[in-house]
mmCIF file of the N, C-alpha and C atoms, coordinates in Angstrom:
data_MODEL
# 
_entry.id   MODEL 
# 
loop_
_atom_site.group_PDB 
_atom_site.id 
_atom_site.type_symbol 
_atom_site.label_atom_id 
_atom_site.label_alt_id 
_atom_site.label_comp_id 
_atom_site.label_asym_id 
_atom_site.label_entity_id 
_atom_site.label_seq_id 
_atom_site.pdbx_PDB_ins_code 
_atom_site.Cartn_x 
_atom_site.Cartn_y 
_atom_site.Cartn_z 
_atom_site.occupancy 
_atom_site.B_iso_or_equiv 
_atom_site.pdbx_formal_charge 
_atom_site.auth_seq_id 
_atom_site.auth_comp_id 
_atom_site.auth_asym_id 
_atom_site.auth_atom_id 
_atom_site.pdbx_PDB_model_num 
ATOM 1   N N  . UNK A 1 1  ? 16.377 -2.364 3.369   1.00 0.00 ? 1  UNK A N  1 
ATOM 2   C CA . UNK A 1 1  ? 15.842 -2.324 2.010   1.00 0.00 ? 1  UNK A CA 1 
ATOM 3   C C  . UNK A 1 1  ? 14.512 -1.576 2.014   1.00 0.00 ? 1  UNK A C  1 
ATOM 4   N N  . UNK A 1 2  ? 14.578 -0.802 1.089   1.00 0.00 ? 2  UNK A N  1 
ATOM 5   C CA . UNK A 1 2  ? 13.160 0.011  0.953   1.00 0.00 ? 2  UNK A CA 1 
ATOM 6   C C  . UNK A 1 2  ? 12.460 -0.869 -0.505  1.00 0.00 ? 2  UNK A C  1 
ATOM 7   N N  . UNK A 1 3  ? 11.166 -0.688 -0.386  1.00 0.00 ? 3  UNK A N  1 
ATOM 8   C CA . UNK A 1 3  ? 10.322 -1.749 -1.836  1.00 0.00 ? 3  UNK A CA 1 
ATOM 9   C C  . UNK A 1 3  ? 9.678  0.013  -2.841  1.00 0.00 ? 3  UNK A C  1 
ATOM 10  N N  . UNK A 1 4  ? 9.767  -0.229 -3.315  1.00 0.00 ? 4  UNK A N  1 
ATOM 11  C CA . UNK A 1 4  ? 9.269  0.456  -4.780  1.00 0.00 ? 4  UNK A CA 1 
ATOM 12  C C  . UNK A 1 4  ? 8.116  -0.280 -5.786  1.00 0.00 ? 4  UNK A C  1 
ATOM 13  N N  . UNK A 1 5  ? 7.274  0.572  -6.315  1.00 0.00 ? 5  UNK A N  1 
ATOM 14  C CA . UNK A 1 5  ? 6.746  0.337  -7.238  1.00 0.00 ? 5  UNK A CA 1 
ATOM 15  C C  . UNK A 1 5  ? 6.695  0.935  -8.183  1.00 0.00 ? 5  UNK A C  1 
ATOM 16  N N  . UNK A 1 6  ? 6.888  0.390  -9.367  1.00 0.00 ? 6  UNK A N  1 
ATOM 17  C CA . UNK A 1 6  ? 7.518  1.366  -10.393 1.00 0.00 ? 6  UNK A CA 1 
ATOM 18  C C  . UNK A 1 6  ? 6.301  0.738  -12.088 1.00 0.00 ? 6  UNK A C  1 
ATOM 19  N N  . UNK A 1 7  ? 5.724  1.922  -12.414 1.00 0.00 ? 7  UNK A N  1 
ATOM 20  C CA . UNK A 1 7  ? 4.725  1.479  -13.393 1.00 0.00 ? 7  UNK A CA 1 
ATOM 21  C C  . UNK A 1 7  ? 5.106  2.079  -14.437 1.00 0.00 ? 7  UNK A C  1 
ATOM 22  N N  . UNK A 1 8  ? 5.647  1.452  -15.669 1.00 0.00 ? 8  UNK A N  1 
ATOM 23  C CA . UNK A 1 8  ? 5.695  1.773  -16.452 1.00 0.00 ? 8  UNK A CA 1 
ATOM 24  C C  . UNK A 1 8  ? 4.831  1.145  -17.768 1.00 0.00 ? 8  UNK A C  1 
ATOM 25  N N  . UNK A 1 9  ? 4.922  2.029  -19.015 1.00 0.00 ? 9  UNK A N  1 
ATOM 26  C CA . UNK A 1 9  ? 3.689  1.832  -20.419 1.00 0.00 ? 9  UNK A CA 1 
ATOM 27  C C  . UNK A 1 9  ? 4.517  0.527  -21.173 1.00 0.00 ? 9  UNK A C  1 
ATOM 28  N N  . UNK A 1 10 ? 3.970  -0.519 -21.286 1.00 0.00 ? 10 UNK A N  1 
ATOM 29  C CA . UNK A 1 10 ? 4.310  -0.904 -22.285 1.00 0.00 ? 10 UNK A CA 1 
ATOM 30  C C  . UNK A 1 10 ? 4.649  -2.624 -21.397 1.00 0.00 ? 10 UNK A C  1 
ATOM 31  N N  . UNK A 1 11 ? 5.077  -3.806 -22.082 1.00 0.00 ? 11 UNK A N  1 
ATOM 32  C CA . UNK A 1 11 ? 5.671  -5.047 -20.909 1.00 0.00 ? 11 UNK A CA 1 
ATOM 33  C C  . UNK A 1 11 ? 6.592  -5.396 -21.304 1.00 0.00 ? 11 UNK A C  1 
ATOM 34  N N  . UNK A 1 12 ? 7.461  -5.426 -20.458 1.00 0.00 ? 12 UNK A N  1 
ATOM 35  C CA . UNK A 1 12 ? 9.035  -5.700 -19.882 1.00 0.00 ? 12 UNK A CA 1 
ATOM 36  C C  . UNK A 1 12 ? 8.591  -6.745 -18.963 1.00 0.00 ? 12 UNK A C  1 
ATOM 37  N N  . UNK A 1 13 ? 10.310 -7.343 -19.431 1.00 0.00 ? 13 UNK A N  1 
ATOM 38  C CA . UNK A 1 13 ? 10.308 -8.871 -18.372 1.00 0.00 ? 13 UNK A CA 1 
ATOM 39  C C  . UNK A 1 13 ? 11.173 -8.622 -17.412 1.00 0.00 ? 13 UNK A C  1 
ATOM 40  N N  . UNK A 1 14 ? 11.176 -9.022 -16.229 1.00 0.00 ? 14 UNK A N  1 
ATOM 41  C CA . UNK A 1 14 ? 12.614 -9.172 -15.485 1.00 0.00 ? 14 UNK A CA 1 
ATOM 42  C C  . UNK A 1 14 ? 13.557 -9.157 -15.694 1.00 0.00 ? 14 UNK A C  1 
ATOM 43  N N  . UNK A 1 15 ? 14.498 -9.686 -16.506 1.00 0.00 ? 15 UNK A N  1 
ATOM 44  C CA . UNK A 1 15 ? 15.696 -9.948 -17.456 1.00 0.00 ? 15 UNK A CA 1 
ATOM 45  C C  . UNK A 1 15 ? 16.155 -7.913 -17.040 1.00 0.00 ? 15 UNK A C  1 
ATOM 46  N N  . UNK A 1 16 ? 15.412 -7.033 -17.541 1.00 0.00 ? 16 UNK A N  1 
ATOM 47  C CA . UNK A 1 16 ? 15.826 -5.693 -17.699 1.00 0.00 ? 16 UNK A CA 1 
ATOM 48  C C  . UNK A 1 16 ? 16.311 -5.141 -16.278 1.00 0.00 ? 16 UNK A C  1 
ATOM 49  N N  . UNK A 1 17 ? 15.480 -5.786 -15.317 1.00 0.00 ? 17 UNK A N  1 
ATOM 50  C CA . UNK A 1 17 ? 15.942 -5.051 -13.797 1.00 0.00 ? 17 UNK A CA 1 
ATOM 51  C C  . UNK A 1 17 ? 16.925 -6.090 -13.064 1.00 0.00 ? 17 UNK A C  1 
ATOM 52  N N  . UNK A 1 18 ? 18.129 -5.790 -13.436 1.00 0.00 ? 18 UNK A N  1 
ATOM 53  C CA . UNK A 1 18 ? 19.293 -6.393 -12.644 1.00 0.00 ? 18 UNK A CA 1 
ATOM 54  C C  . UNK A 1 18 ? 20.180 -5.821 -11.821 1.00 0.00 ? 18 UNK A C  1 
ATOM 55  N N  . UNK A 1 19 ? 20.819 -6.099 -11.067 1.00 0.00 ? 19 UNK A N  1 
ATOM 56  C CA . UNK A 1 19 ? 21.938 -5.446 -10.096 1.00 0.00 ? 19 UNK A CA 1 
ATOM 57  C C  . UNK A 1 19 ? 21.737 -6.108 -8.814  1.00 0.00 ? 19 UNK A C  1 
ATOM 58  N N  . UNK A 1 20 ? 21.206 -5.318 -7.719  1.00 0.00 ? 20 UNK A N  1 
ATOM 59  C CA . UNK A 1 20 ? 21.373 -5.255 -6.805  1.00 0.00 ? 20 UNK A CA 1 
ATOM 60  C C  . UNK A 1 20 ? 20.135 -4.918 -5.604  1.00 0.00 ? 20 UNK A C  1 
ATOM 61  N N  . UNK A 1 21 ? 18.866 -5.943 -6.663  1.00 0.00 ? 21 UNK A N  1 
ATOM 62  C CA . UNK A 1 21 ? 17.722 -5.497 -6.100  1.00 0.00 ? 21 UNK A CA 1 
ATOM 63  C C  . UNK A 1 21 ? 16.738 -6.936 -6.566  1.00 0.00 ? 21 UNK A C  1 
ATOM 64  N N  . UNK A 1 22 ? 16.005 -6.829 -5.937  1.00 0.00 ? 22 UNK A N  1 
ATOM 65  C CA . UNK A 1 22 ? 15.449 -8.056 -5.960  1.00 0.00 ? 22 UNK A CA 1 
ATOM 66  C C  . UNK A 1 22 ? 13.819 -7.386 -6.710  1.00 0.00 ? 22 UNK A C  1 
ATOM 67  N N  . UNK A 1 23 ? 13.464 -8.233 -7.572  1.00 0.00 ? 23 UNK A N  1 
ATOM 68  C CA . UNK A 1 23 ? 12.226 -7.604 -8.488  1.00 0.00 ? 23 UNK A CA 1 
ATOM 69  C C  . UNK A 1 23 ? 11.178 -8.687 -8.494  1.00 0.00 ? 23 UNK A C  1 
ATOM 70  N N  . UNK A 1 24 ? 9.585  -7.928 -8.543  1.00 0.00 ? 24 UNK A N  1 
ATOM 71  C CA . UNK A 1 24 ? 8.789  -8.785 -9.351  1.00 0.00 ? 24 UNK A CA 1 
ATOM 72  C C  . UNK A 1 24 ? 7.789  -7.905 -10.437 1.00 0.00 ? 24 UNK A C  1 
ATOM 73  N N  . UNK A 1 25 ? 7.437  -8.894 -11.207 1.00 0.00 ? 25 UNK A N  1 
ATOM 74  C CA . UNK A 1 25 ? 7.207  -8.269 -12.372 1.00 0.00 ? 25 UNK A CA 1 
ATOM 75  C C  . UNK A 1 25 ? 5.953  -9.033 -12.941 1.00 0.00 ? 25 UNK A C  1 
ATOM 76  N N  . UNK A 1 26 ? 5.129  -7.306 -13.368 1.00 0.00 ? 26 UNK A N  1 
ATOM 77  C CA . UNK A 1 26 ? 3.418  -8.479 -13.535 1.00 0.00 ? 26 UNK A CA 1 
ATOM 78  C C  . UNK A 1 26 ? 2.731  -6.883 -14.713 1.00 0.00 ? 26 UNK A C  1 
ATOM 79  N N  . UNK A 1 27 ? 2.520  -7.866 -15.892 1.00 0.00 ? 27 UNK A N  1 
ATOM 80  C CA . UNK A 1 27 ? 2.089  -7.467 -17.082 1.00 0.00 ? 27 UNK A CA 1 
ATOM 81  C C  . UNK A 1 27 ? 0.971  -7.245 -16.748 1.00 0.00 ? 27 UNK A C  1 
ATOM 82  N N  . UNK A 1 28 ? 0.028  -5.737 -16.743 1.00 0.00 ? 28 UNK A N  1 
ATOM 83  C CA . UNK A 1 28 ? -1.346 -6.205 -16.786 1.00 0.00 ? 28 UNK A CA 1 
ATOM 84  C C  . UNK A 1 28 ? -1.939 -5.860 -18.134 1.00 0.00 ? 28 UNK A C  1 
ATOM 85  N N  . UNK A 1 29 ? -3.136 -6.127 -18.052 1.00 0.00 ? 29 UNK A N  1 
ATOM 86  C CA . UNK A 1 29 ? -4.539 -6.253 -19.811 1.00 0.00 ? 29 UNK A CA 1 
ATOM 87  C C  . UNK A 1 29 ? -4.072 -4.512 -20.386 1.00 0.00 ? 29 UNK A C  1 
ATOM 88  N N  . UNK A 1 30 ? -3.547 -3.725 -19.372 1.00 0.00 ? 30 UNK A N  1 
ATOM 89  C CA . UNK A 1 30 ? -4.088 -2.201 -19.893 1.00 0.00 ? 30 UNK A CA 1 
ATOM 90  C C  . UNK A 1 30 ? -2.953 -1.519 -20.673 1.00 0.00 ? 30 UNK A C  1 
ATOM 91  N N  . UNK A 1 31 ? -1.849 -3.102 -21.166 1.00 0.00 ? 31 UNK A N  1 
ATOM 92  C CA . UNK A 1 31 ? -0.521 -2.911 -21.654 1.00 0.00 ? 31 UNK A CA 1 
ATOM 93  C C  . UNK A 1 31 ? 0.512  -1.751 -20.570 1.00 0.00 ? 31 UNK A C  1 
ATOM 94  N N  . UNK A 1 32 ? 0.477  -2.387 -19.658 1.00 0.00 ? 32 UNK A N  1 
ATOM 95  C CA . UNK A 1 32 ? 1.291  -0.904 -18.460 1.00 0.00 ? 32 UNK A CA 1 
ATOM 96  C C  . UNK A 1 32 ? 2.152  -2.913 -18.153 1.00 0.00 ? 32 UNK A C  1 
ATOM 97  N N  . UNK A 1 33 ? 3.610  -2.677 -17.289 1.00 0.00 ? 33 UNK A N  1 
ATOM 98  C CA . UNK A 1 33 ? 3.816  -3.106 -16.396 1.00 0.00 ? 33 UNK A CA 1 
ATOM 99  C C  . UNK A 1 33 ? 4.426  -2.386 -15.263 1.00 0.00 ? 33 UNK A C  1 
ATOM 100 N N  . UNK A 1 34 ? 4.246  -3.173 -13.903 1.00 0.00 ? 34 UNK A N  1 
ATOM 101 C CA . UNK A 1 34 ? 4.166  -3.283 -12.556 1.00 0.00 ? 34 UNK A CA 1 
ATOM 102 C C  . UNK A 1 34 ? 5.702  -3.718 -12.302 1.00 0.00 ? 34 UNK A C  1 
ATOM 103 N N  . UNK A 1 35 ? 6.332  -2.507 -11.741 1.00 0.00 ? 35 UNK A N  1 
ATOM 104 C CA . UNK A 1 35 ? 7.880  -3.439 -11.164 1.00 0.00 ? 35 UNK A CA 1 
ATOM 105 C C  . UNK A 1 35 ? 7.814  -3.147 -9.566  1.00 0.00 ? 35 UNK A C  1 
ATOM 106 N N  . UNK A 1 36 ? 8.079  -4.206 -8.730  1.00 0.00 ? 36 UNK A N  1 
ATOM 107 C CA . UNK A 1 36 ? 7.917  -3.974 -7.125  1.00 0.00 ? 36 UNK A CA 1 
ATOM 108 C C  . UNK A 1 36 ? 9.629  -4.271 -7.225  1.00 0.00 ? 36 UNK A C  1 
ATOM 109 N N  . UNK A 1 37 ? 10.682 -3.322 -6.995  1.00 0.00 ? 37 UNK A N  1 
ATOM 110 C CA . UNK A 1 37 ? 11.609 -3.567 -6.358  1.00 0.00 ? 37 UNK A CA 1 
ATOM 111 C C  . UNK A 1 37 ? 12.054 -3.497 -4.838  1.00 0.00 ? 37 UNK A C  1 
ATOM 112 N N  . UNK A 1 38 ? 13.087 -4.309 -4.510  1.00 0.00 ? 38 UNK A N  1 
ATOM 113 C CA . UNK A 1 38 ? 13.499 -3.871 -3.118  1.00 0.00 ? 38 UNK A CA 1 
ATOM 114 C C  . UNK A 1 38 ? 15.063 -3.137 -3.474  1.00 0.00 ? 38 UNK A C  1 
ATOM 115 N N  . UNK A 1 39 ? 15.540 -1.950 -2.958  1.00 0.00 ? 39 UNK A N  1 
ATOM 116 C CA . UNK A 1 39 ? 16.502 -1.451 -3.162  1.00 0.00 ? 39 UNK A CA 1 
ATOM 117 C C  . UNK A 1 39 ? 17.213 -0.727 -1.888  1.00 0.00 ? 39 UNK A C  1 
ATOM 118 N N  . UNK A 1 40 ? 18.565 -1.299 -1.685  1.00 0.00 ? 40 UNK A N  1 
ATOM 119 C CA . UNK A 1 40 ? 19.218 -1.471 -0.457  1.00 0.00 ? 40 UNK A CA 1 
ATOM 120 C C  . UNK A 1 40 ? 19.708 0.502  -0.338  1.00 0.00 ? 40 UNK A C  1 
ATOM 121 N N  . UNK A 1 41 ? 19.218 1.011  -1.345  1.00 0.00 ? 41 UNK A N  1 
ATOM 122 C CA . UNK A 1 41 ? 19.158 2.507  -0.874  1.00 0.00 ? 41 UNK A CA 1 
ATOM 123 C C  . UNK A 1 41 ? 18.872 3.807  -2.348  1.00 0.00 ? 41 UNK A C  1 
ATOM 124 N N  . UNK A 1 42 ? 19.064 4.774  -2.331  1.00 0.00 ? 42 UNK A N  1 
ATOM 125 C CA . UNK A 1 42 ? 18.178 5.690  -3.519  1.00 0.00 ? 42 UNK A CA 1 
ATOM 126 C C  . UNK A 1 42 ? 18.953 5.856  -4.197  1.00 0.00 ? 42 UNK A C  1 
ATOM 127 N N  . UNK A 1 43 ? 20.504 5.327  -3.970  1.00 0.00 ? 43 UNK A N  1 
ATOM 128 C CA . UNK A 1 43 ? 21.076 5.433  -5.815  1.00 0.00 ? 43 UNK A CA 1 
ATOM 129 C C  . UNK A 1 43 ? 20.209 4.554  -6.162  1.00 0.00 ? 43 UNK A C  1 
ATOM 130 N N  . UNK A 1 44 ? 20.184 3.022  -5.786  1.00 0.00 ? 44 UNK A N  1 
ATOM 131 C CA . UNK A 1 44 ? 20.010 1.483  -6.271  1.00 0.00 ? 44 UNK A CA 1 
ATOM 132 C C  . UNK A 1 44 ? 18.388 2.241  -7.633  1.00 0.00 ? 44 UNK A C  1 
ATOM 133 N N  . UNK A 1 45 ? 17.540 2.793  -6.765  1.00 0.00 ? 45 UNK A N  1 
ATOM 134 C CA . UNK A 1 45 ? 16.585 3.179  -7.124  1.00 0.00 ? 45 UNK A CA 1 
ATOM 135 C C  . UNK A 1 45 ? 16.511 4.370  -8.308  1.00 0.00 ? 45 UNK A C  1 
ATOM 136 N N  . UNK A 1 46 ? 17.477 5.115  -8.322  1.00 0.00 ? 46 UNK A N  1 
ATOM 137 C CA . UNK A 1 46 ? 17.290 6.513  -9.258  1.00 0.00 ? 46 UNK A CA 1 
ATOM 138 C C  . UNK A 1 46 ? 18.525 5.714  -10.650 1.00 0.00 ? 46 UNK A C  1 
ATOM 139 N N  . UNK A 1 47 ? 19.147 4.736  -9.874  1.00 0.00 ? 47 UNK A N  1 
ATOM 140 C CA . UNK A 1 47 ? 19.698 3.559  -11.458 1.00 0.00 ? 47 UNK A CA 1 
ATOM 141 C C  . UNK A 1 47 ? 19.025 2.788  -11.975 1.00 0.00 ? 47 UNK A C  1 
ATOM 142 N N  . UNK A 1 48 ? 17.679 2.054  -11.724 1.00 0.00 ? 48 UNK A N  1 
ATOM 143 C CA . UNK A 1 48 ? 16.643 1.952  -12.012 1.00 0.00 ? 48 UNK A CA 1 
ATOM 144 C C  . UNK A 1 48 ? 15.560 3.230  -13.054 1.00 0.00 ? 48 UNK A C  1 
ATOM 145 N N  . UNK A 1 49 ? 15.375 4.190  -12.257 1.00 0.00 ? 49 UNK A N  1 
ATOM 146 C CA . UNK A 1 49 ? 14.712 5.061  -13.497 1.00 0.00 ? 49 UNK A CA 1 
ATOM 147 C C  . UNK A 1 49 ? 15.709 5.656  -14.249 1.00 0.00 ? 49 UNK A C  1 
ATOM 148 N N  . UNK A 1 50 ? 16.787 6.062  -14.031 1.00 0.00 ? 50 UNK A N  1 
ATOM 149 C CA . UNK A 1 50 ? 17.857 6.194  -15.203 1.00 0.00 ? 50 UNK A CA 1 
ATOM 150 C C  . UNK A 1 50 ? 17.410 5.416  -16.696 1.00 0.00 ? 50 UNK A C  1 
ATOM 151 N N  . UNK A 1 51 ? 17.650 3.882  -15.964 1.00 0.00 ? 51 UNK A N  1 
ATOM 152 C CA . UNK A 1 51 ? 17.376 2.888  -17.408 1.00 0.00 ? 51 UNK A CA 1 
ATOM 153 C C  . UNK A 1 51 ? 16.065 3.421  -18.041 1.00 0.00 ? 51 UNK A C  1 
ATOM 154 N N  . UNK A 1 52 ? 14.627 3.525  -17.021 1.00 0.00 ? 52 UNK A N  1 
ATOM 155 C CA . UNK A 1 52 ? 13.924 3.613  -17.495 1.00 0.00 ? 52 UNK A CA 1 
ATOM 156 C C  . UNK A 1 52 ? 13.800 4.657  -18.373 1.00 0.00 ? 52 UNK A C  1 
ATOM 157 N N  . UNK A 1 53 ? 14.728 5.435  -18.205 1.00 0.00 ? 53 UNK A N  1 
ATOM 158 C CA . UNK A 1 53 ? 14.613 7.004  -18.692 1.00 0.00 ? 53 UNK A CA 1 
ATOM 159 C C  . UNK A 1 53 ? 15.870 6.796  -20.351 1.00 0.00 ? 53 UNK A C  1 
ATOM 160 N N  . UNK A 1 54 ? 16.356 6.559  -19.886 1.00 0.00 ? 54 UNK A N  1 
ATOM 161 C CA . UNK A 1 54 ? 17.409 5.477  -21.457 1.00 0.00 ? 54 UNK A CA 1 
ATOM 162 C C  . UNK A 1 54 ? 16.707 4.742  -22.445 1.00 0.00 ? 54 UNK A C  1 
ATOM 163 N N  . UNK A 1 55 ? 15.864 4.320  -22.126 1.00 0.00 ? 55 UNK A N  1 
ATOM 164 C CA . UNK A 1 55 ? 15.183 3.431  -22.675 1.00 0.00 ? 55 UNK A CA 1 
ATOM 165 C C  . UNK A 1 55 ? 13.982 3.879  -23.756 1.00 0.00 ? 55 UNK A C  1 
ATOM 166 N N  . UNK A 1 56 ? 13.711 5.294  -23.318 1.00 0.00 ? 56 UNK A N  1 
ATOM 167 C CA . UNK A 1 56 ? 12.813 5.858  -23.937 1.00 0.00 ? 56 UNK A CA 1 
ATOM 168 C C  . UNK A 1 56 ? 11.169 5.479  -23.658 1.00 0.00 ? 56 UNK A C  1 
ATOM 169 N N  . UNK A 1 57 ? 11.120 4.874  -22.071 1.00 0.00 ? 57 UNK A N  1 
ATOM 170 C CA . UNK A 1 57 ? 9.497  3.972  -21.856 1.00 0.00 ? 57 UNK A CA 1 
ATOM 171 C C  . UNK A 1 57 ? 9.208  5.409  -20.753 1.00 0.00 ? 57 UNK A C  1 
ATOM 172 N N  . UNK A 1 58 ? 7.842  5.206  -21.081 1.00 0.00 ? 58 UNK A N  1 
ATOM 173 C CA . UNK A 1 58 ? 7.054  6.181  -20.482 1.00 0.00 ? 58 UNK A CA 1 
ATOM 174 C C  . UNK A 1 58 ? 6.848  5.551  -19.206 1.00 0.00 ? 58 UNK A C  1 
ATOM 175 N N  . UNK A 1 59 ? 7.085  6.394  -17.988 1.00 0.00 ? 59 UNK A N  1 
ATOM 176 C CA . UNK A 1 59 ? 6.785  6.139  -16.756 1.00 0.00 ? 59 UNK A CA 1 
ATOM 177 C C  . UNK A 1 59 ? 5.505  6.855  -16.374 1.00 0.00 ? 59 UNK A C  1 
ATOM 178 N N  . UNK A 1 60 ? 4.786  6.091  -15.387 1.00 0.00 ? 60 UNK A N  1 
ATOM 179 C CA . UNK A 1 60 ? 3.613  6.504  -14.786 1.00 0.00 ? 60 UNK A CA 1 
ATOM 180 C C  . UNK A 1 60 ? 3.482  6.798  -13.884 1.00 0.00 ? 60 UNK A C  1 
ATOM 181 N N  . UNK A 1 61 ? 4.076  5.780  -12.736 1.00 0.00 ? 61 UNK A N  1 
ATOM 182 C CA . UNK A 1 61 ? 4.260  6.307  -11.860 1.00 0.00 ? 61 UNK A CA 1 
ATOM 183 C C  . UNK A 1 61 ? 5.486  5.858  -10.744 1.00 0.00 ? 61 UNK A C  1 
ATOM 184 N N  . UNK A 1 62 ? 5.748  6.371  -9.602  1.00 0.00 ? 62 UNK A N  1 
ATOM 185 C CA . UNK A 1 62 ? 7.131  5.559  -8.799  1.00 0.00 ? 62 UNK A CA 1 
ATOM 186 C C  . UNK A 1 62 ? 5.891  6.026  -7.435  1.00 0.00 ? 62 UNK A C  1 
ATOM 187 N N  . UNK A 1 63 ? 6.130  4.621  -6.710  1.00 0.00 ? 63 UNK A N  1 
ATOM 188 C CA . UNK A 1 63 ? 5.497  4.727  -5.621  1.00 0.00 ? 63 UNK A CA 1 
ATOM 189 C C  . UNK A 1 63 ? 5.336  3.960  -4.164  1.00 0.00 ? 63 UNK A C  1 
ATOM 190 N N  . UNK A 1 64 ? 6.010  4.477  -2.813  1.00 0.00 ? 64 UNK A N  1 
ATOM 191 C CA . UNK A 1 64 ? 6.862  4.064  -2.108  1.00 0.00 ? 64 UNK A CA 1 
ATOM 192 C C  . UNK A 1 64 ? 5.812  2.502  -1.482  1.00 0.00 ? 64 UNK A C  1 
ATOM 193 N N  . UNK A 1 65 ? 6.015  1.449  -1.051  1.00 0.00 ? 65 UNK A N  1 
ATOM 194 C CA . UNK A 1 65 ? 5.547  0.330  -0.813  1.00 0.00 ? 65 UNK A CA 1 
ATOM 195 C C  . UNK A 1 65 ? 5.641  0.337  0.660   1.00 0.00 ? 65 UNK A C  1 
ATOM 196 N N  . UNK A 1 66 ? 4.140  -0.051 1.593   1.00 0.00 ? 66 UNK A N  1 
ATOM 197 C CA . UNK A 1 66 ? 4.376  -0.144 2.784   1.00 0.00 ? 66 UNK A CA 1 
ATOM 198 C C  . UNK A 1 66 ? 4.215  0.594  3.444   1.00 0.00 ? 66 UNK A C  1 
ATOM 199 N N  . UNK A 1 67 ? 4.531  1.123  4.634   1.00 0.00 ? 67 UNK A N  1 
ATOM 200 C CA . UNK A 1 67 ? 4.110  2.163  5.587   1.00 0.00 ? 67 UNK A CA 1 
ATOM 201 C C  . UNK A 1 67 ? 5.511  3.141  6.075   1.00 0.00 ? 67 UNK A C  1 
ATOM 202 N N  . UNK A 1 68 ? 5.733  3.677  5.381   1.00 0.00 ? 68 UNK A N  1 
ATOM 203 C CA . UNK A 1 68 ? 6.926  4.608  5.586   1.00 0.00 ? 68 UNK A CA 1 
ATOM 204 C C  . UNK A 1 68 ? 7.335  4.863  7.534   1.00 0.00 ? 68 UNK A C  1 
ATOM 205 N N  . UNK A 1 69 ? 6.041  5.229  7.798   1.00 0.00 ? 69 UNK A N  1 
ATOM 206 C CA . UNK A 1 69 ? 5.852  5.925  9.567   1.00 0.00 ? 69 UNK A CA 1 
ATOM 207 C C  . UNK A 1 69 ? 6.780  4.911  10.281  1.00 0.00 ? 69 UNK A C  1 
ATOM 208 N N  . UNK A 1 70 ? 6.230  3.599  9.996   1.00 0.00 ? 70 UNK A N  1 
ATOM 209 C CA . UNK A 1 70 ? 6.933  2.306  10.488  1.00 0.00 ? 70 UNK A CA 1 
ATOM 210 C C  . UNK A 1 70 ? 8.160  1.714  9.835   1.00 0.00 ? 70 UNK A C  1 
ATOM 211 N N  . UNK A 1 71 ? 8.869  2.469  8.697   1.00 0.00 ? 71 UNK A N  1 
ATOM 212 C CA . UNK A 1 71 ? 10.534 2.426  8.669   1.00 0.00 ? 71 UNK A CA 1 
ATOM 213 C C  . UNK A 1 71 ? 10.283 1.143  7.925   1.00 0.00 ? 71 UNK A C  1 
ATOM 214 N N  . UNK A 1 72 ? 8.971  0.788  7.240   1.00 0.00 ? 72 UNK A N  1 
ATOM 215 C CA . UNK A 1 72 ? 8.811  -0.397 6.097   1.00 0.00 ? 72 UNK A CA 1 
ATOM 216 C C  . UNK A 1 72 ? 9.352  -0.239 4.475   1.00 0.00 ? 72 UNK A C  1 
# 
């Protein structure tokens, strides 16, 4: 499993990221939320911004979790 962080404008609950990945999810003050997924490989992940991209929510940023060098 690789972890993701995925920031998008606006707050969404958990309920939206389902399948095949395990999520947490944290609203902050600056109206953005924070999605940390774990995804068992880069479809799991590019079906994830799909939605986000369906959805019409502005993404900020996607950004890999952990230390890549070390296969985290």
């Amino acid at each position: 499993m690789e972890e993701y962080e995925i920031v998008i404008r606006g707050w969404f609950s958990e309920r939206w990221v389902q399948g095949d990945v395990t999520s947490e999810v944290a609203r902050l003050p600056t109206g953005e939320t924070v999605i940390c997924v774990a995804v068992p490989d880069q479809s799991a992940l590019y079906g994830i911004l799909t939605k986000v991209r369906d959805m019409n929510v502005t993404l900020i940023r996607v950004s890999r979790r952990g230390n890549p060098e070390a296969g985290s």
